[in-house]
LUMLUMDREN-134123 format. One record per residue (C-alpha): residue number from 1; residue in three letters; x, y, z. Coordinates in pm, 1 decimal, padded with zeros to 6 digits. Last residue first. Layout:
N
resi NUM	resn ALA	east X	north Y	up Z
...
//
This chain:
252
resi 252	resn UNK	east 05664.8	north 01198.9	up -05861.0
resi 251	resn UNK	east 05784.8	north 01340.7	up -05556.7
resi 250	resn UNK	east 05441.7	north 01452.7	up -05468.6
resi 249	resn UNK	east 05283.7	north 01083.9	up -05459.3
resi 248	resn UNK	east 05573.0	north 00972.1	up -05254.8
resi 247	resn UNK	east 05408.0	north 01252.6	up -05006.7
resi 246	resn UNK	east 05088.5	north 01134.4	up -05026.5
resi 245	resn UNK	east 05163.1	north 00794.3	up -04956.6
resi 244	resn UNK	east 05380.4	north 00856.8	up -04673.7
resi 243	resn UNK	east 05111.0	north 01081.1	up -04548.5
resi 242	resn UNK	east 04837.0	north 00819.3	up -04561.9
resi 241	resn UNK	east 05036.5	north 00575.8	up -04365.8
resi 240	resn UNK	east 05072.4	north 00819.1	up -04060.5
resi 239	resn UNK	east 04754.6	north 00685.4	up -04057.3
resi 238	resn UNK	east 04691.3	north 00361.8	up -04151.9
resi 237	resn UNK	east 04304.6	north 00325.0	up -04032.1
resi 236	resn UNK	east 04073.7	north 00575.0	up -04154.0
resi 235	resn UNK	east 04249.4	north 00783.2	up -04469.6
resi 234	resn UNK	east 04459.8	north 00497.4	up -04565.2
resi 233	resn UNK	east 04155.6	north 00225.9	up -04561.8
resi 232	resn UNK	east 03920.8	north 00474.8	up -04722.8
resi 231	resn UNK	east 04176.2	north 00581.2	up -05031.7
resi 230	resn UNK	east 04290.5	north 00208.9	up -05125.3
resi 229	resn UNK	east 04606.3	north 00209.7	up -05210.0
resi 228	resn UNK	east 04791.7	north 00004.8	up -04926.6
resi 227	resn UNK	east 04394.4	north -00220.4	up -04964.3
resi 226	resn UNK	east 04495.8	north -00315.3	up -05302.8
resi 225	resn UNK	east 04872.1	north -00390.0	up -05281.2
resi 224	resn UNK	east 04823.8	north -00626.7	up -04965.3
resi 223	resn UNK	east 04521.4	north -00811.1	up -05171.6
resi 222	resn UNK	east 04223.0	north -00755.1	up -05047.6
resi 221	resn UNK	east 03958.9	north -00736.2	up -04716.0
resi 220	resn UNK	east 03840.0	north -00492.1	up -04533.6
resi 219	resn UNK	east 03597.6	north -00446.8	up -04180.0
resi 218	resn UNK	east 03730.5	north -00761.8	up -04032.9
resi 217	resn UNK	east 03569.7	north -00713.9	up -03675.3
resi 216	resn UNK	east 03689.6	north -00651.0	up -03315.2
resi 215	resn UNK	east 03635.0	north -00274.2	up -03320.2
resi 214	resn UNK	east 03820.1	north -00225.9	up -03662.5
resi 213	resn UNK	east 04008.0	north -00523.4	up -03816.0
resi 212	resn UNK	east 04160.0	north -00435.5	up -04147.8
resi 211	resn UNK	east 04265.7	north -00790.2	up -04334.4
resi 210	resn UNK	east 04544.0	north -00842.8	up -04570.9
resi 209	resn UNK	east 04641.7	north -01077.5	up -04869.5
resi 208	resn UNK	east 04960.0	north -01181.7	up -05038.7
resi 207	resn UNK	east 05119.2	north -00997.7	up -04810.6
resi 206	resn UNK	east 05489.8	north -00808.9	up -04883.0
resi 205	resn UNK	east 05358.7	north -00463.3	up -04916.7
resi 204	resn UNK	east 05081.6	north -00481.9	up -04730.1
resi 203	resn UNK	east 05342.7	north -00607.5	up -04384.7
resi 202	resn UNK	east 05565.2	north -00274.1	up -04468.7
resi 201	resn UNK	east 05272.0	north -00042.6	up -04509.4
resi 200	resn UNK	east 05080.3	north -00140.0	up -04159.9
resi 199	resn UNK	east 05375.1	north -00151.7	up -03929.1
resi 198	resn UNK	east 05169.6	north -00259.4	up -03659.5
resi 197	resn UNK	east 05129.0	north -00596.9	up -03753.1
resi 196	resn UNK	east 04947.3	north -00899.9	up -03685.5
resi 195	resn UNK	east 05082.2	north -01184.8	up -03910.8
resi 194	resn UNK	east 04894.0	north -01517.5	up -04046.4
resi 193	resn UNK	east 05165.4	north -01765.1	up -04239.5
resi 192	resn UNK	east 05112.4	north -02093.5	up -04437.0
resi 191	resn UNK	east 05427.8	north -02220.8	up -04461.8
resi 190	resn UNK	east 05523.9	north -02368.2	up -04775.6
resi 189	resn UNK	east 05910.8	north -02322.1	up -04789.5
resi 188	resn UNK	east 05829.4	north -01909.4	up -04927.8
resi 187	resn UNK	east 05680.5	north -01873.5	up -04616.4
resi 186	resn UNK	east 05975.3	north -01906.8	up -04396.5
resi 185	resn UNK	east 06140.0	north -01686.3	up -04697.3
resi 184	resn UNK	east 05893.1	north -01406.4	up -04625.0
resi 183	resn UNK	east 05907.0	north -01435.3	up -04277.7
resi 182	resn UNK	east 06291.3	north -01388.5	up -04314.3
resi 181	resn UNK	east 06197.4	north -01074.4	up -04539.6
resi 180	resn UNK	east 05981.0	north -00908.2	up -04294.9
resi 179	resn UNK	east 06247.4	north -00995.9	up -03971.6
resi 178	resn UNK	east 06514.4	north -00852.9	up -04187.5
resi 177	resn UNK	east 06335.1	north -00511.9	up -04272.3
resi 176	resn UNK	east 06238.7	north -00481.1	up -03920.6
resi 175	resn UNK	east 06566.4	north -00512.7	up -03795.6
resi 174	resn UNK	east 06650.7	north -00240.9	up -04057.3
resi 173	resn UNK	east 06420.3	north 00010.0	up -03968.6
resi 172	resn UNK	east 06487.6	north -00079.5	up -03569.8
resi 171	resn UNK	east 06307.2	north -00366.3	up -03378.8
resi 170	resn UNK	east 06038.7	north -00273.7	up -03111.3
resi 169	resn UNK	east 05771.0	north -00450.2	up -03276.9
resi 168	resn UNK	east 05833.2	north -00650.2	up -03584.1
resi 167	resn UNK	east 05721.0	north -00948.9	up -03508.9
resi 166	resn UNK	east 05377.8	north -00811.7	up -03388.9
resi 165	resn UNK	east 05217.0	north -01125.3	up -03315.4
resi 164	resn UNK	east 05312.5	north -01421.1	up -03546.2
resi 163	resn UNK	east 05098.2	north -01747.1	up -03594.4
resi 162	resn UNK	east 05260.6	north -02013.6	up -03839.9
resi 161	resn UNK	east 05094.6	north -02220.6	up -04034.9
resi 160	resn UNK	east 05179.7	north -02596.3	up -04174.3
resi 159	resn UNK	east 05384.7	north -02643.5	up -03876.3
resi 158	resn UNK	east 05749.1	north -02819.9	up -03900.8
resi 157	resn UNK	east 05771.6	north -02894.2	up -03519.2
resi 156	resn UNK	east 06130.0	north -02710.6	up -03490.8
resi 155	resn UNK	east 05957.3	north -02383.5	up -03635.7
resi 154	resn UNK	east 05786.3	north -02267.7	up -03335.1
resi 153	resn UNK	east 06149.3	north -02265.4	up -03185.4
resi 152	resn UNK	east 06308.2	north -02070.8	up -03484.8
resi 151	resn UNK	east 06006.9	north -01812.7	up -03475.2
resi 150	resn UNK	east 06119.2	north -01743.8	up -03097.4
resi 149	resn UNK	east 06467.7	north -01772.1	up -03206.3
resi 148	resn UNK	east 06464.6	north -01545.1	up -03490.1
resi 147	resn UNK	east 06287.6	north -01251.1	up -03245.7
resi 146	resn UNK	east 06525.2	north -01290.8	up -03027.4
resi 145	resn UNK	east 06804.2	north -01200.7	up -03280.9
resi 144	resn UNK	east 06589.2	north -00858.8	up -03359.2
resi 143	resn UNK	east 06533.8	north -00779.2	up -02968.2
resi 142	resn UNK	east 06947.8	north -00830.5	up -02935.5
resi 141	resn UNK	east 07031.8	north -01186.9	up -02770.1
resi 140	resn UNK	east 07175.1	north -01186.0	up -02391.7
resi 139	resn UNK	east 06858.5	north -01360.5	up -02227.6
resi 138	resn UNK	east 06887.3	north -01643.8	up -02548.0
resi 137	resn UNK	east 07209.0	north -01765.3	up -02332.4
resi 136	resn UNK	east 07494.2	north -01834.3	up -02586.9
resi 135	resn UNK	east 07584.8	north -02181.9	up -02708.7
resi 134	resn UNK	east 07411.1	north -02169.0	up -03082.6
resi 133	resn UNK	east 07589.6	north -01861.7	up -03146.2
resi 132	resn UNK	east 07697.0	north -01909.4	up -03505.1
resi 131	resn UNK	east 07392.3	north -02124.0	up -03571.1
resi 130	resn UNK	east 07181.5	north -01827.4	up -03449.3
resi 129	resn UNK	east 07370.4	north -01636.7	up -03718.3
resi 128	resn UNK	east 07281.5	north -01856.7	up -03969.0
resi 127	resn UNK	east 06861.7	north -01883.3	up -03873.7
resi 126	resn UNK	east 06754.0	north -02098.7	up -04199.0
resi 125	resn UNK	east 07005.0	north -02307.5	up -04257.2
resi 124	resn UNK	east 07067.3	north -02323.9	up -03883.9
resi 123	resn UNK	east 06687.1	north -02425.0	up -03850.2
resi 122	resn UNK	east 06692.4	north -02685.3	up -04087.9
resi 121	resn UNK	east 06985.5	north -02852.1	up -03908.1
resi 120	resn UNK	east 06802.0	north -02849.1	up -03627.8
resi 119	resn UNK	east 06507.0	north -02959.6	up -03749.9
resi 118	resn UNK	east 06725.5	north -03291.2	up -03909.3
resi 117	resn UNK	east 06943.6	north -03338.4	up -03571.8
resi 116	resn UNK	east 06589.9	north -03335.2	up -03383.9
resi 115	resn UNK	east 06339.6	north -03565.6	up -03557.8
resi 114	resn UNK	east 06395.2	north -03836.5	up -03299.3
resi 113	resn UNK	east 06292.6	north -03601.6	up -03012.6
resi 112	resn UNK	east 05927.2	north -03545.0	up -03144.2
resi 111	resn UNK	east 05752.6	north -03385.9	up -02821.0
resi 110	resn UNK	east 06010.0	north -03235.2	up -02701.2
resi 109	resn UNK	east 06085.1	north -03070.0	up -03072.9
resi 108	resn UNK	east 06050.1	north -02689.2	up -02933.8
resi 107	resn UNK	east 06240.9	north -02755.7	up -02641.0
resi 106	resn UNK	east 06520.9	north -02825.7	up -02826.4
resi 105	resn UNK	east 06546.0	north -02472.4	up -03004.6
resi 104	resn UNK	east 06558.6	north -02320.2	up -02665.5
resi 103	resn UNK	east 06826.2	north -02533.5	up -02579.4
resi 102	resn UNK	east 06998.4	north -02444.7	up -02893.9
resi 101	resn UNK	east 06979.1	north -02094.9	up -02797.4
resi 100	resn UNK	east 07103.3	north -02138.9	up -02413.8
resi 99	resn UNK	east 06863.5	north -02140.2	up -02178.4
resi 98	resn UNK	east 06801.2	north -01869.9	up -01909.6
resi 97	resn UNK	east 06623.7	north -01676.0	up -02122.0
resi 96	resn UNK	east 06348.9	north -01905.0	up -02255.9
resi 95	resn UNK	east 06203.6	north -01724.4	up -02556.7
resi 94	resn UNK	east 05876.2	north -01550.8	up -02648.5
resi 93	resn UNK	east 05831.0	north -01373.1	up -02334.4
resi 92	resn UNK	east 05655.0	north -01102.4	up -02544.4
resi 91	resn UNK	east 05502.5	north -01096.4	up -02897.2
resi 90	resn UNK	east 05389.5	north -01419.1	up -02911.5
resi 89	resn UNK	east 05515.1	north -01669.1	up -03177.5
resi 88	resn UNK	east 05212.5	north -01930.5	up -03263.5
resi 87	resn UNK	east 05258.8	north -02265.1	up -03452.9
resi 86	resn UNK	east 04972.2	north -02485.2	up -03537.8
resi 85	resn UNK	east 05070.3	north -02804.8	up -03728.5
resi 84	resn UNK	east 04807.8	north -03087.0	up -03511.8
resi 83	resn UNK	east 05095.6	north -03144.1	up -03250.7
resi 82	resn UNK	east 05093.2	north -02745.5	up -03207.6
resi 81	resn UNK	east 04717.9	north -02739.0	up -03165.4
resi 80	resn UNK	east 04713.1	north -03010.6	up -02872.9
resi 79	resn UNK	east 04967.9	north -02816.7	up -02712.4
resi 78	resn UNK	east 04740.3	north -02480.3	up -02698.6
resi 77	resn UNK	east 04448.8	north -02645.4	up -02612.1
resi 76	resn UNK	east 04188.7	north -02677.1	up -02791.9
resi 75	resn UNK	east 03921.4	north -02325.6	up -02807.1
resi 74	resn UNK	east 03805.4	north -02386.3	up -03160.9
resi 73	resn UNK	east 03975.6	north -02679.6	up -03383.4
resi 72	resn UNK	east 03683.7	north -02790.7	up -03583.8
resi 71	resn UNK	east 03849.0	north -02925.6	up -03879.5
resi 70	resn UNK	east 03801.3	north -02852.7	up -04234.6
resi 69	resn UNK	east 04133.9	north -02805.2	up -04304.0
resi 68	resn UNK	east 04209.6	north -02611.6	up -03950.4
resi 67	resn UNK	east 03873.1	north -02436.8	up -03845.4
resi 66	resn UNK	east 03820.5	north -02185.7	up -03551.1
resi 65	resn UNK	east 03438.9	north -02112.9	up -03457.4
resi 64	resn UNK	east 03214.8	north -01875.4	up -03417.5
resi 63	resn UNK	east 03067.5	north -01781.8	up -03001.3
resi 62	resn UNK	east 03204.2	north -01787.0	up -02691.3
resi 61	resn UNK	east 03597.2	north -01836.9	up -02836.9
resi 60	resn UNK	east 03771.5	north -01836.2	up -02485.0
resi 59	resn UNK	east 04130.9	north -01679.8	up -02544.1
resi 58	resn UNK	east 04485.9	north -01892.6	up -02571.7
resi 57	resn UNK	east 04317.6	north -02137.2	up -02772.3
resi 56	resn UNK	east 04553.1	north -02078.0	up -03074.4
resi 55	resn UNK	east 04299.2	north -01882.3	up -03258.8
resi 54	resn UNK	east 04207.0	north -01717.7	up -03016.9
resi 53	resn UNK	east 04549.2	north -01580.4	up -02916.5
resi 52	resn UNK	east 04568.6	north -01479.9	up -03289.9
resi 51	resn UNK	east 04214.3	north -01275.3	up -03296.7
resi 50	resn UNK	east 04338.8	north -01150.8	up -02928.6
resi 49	resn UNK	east 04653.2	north -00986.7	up -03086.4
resi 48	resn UNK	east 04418.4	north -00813.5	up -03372.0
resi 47	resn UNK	east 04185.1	north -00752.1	up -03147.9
resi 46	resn UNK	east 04115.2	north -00312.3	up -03287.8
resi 45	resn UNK	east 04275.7	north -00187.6	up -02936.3
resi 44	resn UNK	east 04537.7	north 00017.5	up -03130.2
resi 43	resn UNK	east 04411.3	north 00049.5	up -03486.4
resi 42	resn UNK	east 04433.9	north -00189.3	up -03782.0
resi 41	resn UNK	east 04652.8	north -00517.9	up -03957.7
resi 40	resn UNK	east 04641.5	north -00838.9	up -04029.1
resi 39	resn UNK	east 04859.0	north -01009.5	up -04272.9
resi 38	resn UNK	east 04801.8	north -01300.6	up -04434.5
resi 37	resn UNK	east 05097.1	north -01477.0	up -04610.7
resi 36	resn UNK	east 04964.6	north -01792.1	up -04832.0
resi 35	resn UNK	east 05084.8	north -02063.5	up -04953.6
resi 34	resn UNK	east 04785.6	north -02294.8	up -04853.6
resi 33	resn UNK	east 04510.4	north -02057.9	up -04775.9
resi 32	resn UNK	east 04450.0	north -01819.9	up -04494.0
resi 31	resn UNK	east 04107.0	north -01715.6	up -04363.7
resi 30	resn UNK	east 03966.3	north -01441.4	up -04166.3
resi 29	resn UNK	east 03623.1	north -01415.1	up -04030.4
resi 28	resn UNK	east 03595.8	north -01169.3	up -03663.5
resi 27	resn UNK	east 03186.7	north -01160.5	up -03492.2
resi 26	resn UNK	east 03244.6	north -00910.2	up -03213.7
resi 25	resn UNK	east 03646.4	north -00972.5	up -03130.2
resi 24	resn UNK	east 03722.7	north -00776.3	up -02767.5
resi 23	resn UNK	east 03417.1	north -00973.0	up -02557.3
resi 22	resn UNK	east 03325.7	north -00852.9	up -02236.4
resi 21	resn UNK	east 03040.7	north -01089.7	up -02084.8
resi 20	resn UNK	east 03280.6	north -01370.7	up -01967.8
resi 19	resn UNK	east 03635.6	north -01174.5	up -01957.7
resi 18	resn UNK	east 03958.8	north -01248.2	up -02146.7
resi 17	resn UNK	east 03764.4	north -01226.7	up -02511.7
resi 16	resn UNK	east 03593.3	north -01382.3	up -02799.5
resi 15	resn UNK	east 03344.6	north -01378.8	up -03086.7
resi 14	resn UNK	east 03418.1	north -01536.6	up -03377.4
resi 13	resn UNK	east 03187.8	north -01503.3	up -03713.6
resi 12	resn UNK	east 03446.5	north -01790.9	up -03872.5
resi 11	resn UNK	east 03841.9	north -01794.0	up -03791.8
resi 10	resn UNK	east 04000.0	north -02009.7	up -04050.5
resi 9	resn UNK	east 04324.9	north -02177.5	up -04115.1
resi 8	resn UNK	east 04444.4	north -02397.6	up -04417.2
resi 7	resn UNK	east 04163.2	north -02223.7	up -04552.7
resi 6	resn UNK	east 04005.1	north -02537.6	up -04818.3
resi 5	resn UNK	east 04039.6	north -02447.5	up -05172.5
resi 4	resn UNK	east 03783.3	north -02500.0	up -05459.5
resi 3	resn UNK	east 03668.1	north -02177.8	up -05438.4
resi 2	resn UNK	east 03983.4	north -02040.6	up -05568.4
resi 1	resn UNK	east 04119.7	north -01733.1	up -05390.9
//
């Protein structure tokens, strides 16, 4: 990436965790730049969640800092973040069940009420089929059409990046494949996006960039295409990725 360009989000040297004295990230950098999709990916227990919940002020930062356009935005509060263009889509209890989808979708503009009929709008563009059931409780939606909605909502506030843990987790093949390409389009609009994923190969092959965090640092760094064929990253961290590889390699 261009020197010349400021991260549009940036985690510098940051060291962080749930307990005072027991940190999970041990000095994590990772930057996004305007247009960019970052994705993030590495072993079971690596941070990779708590990089994301750090970066939204969701985990003490005790050392490092987290930087928004040249901004010092490390440990603010969650709400504060999501005035100043942060959005974040957890992996769990990421939707209000009881509420109907376009309820959901309203609480996600509270704070800017007189933008509503033009986010919404935007978001049925975007989200079709949540469109089509705009009057159903989100507790009855399918994993896959939860997932939509819990982007959807972080989306009402038009944020210049978005946060997403593990979108894909739990969805079928082709759930999967959806959720990918939506977040693909939702970047595609200018969205700045940073995703943790477990599906290592699918989220390389559609990021513009990609970090490998290994016991709370970022221990590579490259394009999605360089570190998916890069022989130390497949034979330490991706795992049942380095089959795949091998075997598409053997039916060529």
């Amino acid at each position: 990436m261009s020197d010349q360009a400021e991260a549009v989000i940036e985690a510098r040297e940051v060291v962080a965790g749930y307990l005072p004295g027991v940190n999970i990230l041990n000095g994590c950098s990772v930057a996004a730049y305007p247009g960019e999709m970052i994705g993030i990916i590495g072993p079971n227990g690596a941070g990779k969640s708590t990089l994301l919940k750090a970066m939204f002020g969701l985990v003490k930062v005790h050392s490092g800092s987290v930087i928004m356009r040249g901004e010092e935005i490390t440990n603010l509060r969650a709400n504060r973040l999501v005035e100043m263009g942060v959005g974040f889509v957890p992996q769990n209890n990421n939707v209000f069940p009881t509420l109907s989808i376009e309820e959901n979708l309203r609480m996600g503009l509270f704070m800017r009420p007189k933008k509503l009929p033009e986010r919404l709008a935007a978001m049925w563009d975007l989200f079709p089929v949540l469109h089509e059931r705009r009057n159903q409780r989100a507790g009855a939606l399918s994993g896959g059409e939860r997932q939509s909605l819990a982007m959807a909502r972080a989306l009402m506030m038009e944020p210049s990046v978005l946060l997403l843990d593990e979108p894909s987790a739990g969805l079928s093949p082709v759930r999967q494949d959806e959720t990918f390409l939506r977040t693909r389009r939702i970047n595609k609009t200018g969205v700045c996006v940073v995703m943790v994923e477990q599906n290592a190969r699918r989220c390389l092959q559609i990021c513009d960039r990609g970090y490998v965090l290994d016991q709370g640092k970022d221990a590579h760094t490259g394009t999605g295409r360089e570190l998916a064929n890069d022989p130390k990253v497949i034979q330490l961290y991706l795992g049942t990725l380095a089959t795949d590889v091998e075997a598409e390699k053997g039916a060529h």
